[in-house]
C-alpha positions in Angstrom: 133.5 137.0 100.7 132.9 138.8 104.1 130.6 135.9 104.7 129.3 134.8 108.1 128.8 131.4 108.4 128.4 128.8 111.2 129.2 124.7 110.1 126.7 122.3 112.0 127.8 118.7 112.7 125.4 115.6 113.3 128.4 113.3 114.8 125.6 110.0 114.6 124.8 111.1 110.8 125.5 108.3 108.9 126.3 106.4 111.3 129.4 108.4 112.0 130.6 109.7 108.5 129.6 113.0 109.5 132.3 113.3 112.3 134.5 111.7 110.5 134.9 114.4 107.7 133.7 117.7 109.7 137.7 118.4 110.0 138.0 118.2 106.2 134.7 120.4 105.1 135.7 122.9 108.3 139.0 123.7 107.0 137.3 124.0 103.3 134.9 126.6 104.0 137.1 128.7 106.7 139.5 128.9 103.8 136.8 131.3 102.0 135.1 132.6 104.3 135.8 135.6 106.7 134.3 133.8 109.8 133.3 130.0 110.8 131.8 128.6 113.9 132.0 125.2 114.5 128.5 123.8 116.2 129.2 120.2 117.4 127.2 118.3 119.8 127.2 114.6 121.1 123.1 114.4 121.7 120.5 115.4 119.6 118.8 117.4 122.2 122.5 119.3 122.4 122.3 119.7 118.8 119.1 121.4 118.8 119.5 123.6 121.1 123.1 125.1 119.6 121.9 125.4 116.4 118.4 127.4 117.5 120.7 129.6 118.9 122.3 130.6 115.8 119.0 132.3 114.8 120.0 135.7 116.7 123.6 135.2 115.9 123.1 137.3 112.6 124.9 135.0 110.1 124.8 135.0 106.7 124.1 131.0 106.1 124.0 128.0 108.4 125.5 124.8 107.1 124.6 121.4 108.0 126.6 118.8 107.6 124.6 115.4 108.3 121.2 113.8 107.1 117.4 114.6 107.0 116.9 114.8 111.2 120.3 117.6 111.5 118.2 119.8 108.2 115.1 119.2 109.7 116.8 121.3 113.2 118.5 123.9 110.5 115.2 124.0 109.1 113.9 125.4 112.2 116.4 128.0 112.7 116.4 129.5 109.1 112.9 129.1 107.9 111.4 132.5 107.6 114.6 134.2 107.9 117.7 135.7 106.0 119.8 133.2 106.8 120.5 130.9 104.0 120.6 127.0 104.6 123.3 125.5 103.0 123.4 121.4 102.6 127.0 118.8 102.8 124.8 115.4 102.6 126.3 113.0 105.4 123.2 110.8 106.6 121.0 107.8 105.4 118.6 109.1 103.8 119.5 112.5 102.5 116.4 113.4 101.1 116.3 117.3 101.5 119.5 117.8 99.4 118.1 115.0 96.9 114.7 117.0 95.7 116.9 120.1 95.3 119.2 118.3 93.2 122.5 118.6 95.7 125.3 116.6 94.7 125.4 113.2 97.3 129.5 113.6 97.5 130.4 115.4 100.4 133.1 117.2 98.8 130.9 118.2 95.6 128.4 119.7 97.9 130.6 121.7 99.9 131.8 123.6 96.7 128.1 124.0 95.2 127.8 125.9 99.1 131.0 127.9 98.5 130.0 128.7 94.4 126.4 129.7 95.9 128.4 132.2 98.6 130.2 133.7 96.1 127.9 134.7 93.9 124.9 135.4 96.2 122.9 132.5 94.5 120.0 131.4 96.5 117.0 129.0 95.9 114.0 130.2 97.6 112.0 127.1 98.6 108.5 126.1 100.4 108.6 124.8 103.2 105.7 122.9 105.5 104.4 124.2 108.7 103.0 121.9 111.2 101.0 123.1 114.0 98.8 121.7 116.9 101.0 118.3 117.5 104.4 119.1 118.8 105.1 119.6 122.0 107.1 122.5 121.6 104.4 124.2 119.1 104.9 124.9 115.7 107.5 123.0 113.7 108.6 123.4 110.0 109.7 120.4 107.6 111.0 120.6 104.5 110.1 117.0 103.1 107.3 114.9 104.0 104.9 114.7 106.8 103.2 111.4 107.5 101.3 109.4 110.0 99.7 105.9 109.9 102.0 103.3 108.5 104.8 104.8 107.6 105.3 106.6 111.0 104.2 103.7 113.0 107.7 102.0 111.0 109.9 105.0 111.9 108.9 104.8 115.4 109.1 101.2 115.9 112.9 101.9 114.2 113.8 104.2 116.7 112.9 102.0 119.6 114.9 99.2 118.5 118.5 97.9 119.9 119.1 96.5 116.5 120.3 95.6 114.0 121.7 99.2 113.2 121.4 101.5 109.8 118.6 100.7 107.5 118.2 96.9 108.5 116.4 97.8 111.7 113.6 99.9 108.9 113.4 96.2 107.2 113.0 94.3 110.7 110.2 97.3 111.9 108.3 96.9 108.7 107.8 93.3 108.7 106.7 93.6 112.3 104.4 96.3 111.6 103.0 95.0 108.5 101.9 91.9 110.7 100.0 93.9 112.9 98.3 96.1 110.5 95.4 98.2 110.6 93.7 101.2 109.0 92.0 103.7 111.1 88.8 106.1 110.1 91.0 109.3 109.4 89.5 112.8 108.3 92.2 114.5 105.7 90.5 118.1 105.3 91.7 120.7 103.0 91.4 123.6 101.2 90.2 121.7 97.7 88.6 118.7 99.4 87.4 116.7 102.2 88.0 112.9 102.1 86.8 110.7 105.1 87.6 106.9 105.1 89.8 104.2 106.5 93.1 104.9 106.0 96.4 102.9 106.1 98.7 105.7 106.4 98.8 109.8 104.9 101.6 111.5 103.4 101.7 115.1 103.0 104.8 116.0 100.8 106.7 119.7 100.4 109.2 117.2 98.2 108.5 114.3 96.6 110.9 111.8 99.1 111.4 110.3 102.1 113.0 107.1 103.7 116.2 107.3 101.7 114.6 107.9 97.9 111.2 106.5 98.0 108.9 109.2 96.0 105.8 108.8 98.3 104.9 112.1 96.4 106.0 111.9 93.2 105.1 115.1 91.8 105.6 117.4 94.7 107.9 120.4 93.9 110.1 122.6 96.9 108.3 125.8 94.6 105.0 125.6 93.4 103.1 127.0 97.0 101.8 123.6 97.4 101.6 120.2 98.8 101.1 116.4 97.3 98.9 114.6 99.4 99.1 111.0 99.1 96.4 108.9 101.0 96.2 105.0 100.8 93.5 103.8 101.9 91.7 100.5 103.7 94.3 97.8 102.5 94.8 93.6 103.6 98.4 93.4 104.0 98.6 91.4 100.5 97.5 94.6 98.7 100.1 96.6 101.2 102.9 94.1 100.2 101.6 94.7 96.5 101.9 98.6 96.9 105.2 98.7 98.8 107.9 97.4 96.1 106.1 100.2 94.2 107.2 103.2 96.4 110.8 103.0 94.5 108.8 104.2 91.3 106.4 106.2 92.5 103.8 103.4 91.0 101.8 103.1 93.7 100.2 106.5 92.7 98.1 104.1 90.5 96.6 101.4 92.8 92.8 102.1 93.5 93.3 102.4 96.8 96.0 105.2 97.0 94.0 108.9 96.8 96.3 111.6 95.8 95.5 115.3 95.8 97.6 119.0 96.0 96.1 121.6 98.8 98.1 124.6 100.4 96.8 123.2 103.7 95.9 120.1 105.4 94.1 119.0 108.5 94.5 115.2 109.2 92.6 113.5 112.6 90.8 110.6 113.8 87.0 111.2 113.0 85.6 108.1 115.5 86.2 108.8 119.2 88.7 106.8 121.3 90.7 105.4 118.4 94.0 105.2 119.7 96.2 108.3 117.8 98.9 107.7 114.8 102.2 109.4 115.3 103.3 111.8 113.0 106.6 112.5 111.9 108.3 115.1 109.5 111.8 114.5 108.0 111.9 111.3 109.7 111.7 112.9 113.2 108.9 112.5 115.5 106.7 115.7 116.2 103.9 113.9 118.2 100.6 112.5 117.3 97.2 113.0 115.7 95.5 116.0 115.3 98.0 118.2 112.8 97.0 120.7 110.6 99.9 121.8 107.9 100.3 124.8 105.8 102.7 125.2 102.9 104.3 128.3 103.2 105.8 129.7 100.0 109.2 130.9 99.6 109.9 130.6 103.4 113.6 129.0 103.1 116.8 130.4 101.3 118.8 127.4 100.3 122.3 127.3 99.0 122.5 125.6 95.5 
């Protein structure tokens, strides 16, 4: 092939699977191509940093074996390069590879990466720009951004000892749902201007996040755009009501969700001193209220 290619491991990715089957995708891919490097880590912080590096390395395509949080780091280290990401689904949620239709079997994905080297196939995708709330400056996503509800459950997740896997989202939703609240929120973009209280905002490159749930049901990786979902001022009956509904992308038709498609996005607090939502893309945390997002077309080569 006279391919260069490095292979990235998330050990914690699904809650271990990843490590447990890096031997067996390693040894398939350096059987085809002409040179592999292994990028393990044992902390996420690790694993950031060795896979930025591979962005002056000169390879031809980065591989990520693991879940949403290890793409969202590959993400950063491809996105408006050359380098083509490819995608071996190994985490919880998985909801990159889903939208681009990337076969959930570990084993099936790694060929689809090694049929896609062969023959030079690449998808060229959007992907979303965040600027203005991480610490580290400008971060890229390739799913959904979102702050309000929905990150205020994420974070909650992450702080808690258990249980583990997606029983501690369950135990953080109930506990966030009891002490819900909307906030006065300013979602400015390029088509429109909507000001009101808001429960939480989703701003979607792909239609997923949280394992499957289309919180933007129409969003396509290709069109130059984003779905913007907003739900507004909600009792937590009505939020109970709209939440079952995620799995079917009905909640698109409650009067209180607001949905719209803009190539940019500015979301902040509009009333002084009200305490700032998180935000997080691809289930990781990039900081809190202000963001402003831009979709940038055709930014990511993926391997499908």
């Amino acid at each position: 092939m006279g391919q260069r290619v490095a292979l990235a491991v998330h050990p914690g990715s699904g809650q271990g699977s990843a490590a447990r089957i890096a031997g067996t995708v390693a040894e398939r891919l350096r059987a085809e191509v002409d040179e592999l490097t292994l990028i393990a880590a044992d902390t996420p912080q690790r694993f950031r940093g060795l896979v930025a590096d591979c962005r002056a390395a000169g390879l031809d395509a980065l591989v990520v074996l693991g879940g949403d949080g290890a793409m969202h780091q590959a993400v950063q280290c491809c996105a408006g390069t050359e380098m083509a990401l490819g995608l071996v689904p190994a985490g919880t949620g998985n909801d990159f590879a889903r939208a681009l239709g990337i076969p959930e079997r570990p084993g099936e994905a790694v060929e689809t990466v090694l049929s896609a080297l062969r023959s030079g196939r690449r998808r060229v995708v959007d992907v979303g720009r965040a600027d203005g709330v991480a610490s580290e400056g400008t971060r890229w996503f390739g799913t959904v951004l979102c702050t309000g509800f929905d990150a205020a459950v994420n974070a909650r997740a992450n702080r808690l000892p258990w249980p583990s896997g997606p029983r501690r989202y369950d135990v953080a939703l109930l506990r966030e749902l009891v002490s819900l609240r909307s906030r006065p929120v300013v979602v400015d973009t390029d088509v429109e201007r909507v000001t009101l209280e808001a429960t939480l905002v989703a701003v979607g490159n792909t239609a997923f996040y949280g394992g499957g749930v289309p919180i933007c049901p129409g969003a396509r990786p290709d069109d130059g755009l984003f779905d913007v979902t907003v739900v507004g001022r909600v009792s937590r009956l009505q939020l109970a009501w709209i939440l079952p509904r995620l799995r079917t992308g009905a909640h698109v038709r409650h009067p209180a969700v607001h949905t719209l498609r803009a190539s940019w996005v500015r979301i902040e607090h509009h009333v002084a001193g009200t305490p700032r939502w998180p935000v997080f893309a691809d289930g990781d945390a990039l900081g809190a209220l202000p963001v402003t997002v831009t979709c940038v077309p055709r930014a990511l080569h993926v391997l499908v």
